[in-house]
N, C-alpha and C positions, 0 to 999 in steps of 0.2 A: 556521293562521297561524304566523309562524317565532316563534321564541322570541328576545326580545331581551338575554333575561338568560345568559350565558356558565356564573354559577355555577351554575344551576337546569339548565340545558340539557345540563352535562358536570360537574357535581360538586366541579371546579377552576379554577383561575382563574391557574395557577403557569407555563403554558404557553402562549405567544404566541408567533405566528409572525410576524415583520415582513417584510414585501415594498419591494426599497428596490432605485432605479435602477440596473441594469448597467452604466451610464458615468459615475454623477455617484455613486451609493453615497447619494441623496438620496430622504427618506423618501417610499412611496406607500401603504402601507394597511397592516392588520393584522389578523389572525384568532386567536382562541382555538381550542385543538387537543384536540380531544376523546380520548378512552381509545381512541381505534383508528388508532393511527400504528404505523409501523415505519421506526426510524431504524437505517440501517444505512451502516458504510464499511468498504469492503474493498478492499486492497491487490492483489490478481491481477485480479479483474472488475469491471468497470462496474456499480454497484447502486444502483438509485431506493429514496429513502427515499417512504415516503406518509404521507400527515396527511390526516385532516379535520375538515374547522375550519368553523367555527358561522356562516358567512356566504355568501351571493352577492354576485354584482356586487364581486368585489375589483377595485382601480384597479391591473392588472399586468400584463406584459407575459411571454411566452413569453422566458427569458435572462434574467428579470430575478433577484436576487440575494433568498435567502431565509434568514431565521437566526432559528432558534429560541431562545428564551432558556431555561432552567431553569438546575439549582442545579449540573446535573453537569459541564458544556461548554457551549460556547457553537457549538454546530451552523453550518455555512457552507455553502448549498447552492445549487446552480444551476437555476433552476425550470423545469421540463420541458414537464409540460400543468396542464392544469384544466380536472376535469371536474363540472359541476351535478349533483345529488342529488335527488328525488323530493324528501324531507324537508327542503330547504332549507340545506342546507350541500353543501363542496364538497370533491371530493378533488383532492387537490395531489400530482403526485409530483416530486421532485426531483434530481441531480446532487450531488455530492460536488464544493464547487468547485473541488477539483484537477483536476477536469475539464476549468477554463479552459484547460488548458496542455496539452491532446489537442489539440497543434499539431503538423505535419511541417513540421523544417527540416532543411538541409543537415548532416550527419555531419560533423563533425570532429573528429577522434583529438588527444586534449590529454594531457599527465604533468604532473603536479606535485598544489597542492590543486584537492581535486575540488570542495569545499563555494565556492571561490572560483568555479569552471568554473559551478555550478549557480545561483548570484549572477548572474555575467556571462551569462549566455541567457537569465534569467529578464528581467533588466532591455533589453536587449536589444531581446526581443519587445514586453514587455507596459510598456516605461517610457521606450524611446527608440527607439519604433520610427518610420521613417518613415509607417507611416500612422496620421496620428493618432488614430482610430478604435479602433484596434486596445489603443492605450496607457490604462493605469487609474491614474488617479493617485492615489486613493485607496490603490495597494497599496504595499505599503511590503515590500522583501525584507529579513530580518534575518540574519546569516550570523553561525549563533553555535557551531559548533565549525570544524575544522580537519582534515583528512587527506589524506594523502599517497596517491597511484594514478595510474593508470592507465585510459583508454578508446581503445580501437583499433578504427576501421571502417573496412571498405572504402572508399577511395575514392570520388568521383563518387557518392555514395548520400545516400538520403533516411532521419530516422531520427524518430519520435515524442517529442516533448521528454517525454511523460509517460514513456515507453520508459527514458531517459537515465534518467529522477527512480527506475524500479524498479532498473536496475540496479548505482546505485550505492547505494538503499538494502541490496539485497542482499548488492553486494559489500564494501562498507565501512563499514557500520554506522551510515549515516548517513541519519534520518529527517526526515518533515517534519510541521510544525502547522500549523492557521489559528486566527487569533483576529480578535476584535474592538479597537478603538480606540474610547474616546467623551471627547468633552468635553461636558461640563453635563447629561448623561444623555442624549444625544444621539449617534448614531452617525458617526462621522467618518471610518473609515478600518478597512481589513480588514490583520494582519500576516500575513506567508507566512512562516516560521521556518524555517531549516537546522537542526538538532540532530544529536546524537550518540543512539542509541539507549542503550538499560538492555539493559546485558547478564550474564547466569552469573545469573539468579533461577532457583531450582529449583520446581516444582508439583508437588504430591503429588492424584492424584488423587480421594487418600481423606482429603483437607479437607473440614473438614465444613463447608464455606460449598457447594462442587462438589457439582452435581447435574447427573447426564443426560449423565454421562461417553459419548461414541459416538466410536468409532474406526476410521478406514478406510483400510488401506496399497494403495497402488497397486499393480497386477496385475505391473509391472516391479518389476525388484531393482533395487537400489541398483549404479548405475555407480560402481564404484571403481579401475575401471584403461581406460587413454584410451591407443591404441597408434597413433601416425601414423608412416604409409609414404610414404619419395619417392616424388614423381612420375617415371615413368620417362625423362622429358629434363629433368629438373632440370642443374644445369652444375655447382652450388657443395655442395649439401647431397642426400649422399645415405645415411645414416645411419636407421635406425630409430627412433623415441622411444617412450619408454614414461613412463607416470607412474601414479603408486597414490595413492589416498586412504588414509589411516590413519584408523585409528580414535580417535585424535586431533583429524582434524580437519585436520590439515598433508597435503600434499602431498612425495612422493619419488619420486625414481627409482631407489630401493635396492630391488629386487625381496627382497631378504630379512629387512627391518622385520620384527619382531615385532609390533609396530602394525598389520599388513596385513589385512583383512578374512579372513576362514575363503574363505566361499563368493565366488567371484571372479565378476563381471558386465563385462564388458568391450567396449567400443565402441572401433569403426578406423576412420580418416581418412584420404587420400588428401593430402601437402601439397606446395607448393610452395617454391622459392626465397625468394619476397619471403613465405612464410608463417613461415618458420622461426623470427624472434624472438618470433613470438608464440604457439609452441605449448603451454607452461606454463600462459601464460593461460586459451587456450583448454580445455584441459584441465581446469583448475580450476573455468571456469565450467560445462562438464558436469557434473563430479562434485560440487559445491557443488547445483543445481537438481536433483539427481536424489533427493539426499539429503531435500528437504525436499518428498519426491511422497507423501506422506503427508495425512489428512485427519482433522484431530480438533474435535468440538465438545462445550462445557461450557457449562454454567449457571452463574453465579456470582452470589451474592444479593451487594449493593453495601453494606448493612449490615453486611460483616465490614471488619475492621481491616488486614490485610495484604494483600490483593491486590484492588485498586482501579483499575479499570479509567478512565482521564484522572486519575488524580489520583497513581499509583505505575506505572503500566503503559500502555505505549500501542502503536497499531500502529508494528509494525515492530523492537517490543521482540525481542530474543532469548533463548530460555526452555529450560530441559530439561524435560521432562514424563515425571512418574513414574507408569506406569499398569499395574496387574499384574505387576511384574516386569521394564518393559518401560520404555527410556528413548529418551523421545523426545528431539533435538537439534532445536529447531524456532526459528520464527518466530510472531511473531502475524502474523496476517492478515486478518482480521475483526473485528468487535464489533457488533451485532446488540442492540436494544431493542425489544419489542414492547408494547403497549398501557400497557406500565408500563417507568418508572424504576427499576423498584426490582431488578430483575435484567437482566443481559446476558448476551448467548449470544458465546463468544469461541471462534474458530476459529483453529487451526494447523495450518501449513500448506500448500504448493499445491495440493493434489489436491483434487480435487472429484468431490461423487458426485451431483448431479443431472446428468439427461441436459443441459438446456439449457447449463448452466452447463460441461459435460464440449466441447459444440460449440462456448459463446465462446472457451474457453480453447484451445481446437485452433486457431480461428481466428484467435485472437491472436497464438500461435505460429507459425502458418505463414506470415502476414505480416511480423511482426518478422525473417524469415530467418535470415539469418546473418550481420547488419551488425553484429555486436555484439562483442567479446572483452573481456572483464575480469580485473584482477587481485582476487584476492579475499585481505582482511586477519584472518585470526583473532588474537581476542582473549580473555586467560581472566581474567575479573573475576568475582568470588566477590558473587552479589547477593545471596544468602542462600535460604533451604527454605523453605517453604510448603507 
């Protein structure tokens, strides 16, 4: 027989998953989430969190919106499948709901603020779009910092709005949240947040909160010099370019920087006329993505004081990581809970070392093309060691 009681059944009661309308954000059922979920978001791949939770016959729809409560975040997910259980409960796996916005629209190249460009196509699609369907009125976009850049695409091209949301996190330090809204203890409304990321915190591997230090550099070196060659019927520009990454971080075309990497790694491009004001960019966002082909994961118990994963650190945060000698210049890019709250597994990073995950990211790459050029912004704000 199923077990009616939640606390007897899983031990806690601190964990609820509410299932609540995809268009109206209006409540439809709820489950209590047993010791065997994996909530997980990550910034490069598509990754289902699972839960399961102590009932059948939930009242919910494939799309519909799911959000776990606990003490640590307020989880926002987009609900995948549901599958029934021998034992009488169900497994849920779910979408990251920035998933909603794994929309292709038309490419258009904007300069000015970016965080206002990310504003205007979110509302856009999902708040003023002609088909009503499509618009959520529950979301509410909040545009709370500010920066200055640049996005250049091809012409005539089709571009992923999630695409647009990586590459200016990448390039400009500019992340993003969801939360919840309620009035009267009742859910009203989901926000999408613009932010500025947390940047210059330093990680010492050999904190004693860190466990299960695993570190994996990609089989490629580090691209640090980007040399484009005219095309041979160019009319206006037929000059060489060359540009170096320093070890800094900055970008030159002073071939004899002291800042210039030892071992040299070097990629050539073919460009054109109409390509020529944007070859710095281009350049940069090579050597920016090459730099972060690395892959690191830690264990971090949530009970220490300084590095606090949703409450001091989140994705998208920018970190150095000190590991044997060895300093990484990274990104977060994951964070990962399994059956417990009480540790999270935090990956930095793009490089991936499972197979599966080695083919979405290949294949996310070779679709994205090459619709893309960015200006990229460094910033050196001192966030302190750990």
């Amino acid at each position: 027989m199923p077990c009616n009681n939640p606390r007897r059944l899983f031990g806690h009661v601190d964990m609820k998953l509410l299932f609540l309308d995809r268009s109206t954000l209006q409540y439809k059922d709820n489950a209590y989430v047993s010791n065997q979920f994996e909530l997980t978001l990550d910034m490069v791949l598509i990754k289902r969190s699972t839960f399961k939770v102590n009932k059948q016959n939930i009242n919910c729809d494939i799309g519909d919106i799911v959000i776990l409560n606990n003490h640590i975040f307020s989880y926002i997910g987009i609900l995948e499948s549901i599958e029934l259980n021998d034992d009488y409960t169900t497994s849920i796996k779910s979408l990251d709901f920035r998933e909603i916005f794994n929309l292709d629209i038309p490419a258009i190249s904007f300069n000015g603020d970016l965080a206002d460009y990310l504003y205007q196509i979110i509302t856009d699609y999902f708040k003023n779009n002609l088909d009503q369907k499509q618009n959520l009125a529950y979301l509410t976009v909040s545009k709370e910092t500010s920066v200055s850049g640049s996005l250049s695409f091809e012409s005539d091209n089709i571009v992923n709005m999630s695409k647009i949301f990586e590459l200016v996190s990448k390039g400009y330090g500019i992340s993003y949240s969801t939360d919840v809204t309620y009035l009267r203890g009742r859910i009203t409304g989901i926000i999408f947040r613009i932010v500025s990321v947390n940047q210059g915190m330093v990680i010492r591997s050999d904190f004693s909160s860190i466990l299960n230090v695993e570190t994996n550099d990609s089989t490629s070196q580090l691209v640090n010099k980007v040399i484009f060659y005219p095309r041979s019927d160019n009319q206006t520009y037929q000059t060489t370019k060359t540009y170096y990454l320093l070890a800094t971080g900055e970008i030159t075309e002073d071939s004899t920087s002291d800042d210039r990497y030892t071992s040299v790694m070097a990629k050539s491009y073919i460009y054109t006329d109409n390509d020529f004001e944007t070859l710095e960019t281009r350049a940069r966002s090579e050597m920016v993505t090459s730099k972060l082909d690395h892959n690191i994961t830690f264990t971090i118990d949530m009970k220490n004081k300084v590095f606090i994963p949703f409450k001091n650190i989140y994705l998208g945060d920018y970190v150095s990581f000190i590991h044997k000698g060895k300093i990484y210049e990274s990104v977060i890019t994951g964070i990962t809970f399994k059956d417990s709250l009480n540790y999270a597994v935090v990956t930095l990073g793009e490089y991936r070392v499972k197979l599966t995950e080695k083919i979405q990211l290949l294949s996310k790459n070779t679709s994205s093309g090459s619709t893309n050029n960015i200006t990229i912004t460094n910033t050196d704000i001192d966030g302190g060691e750990f």
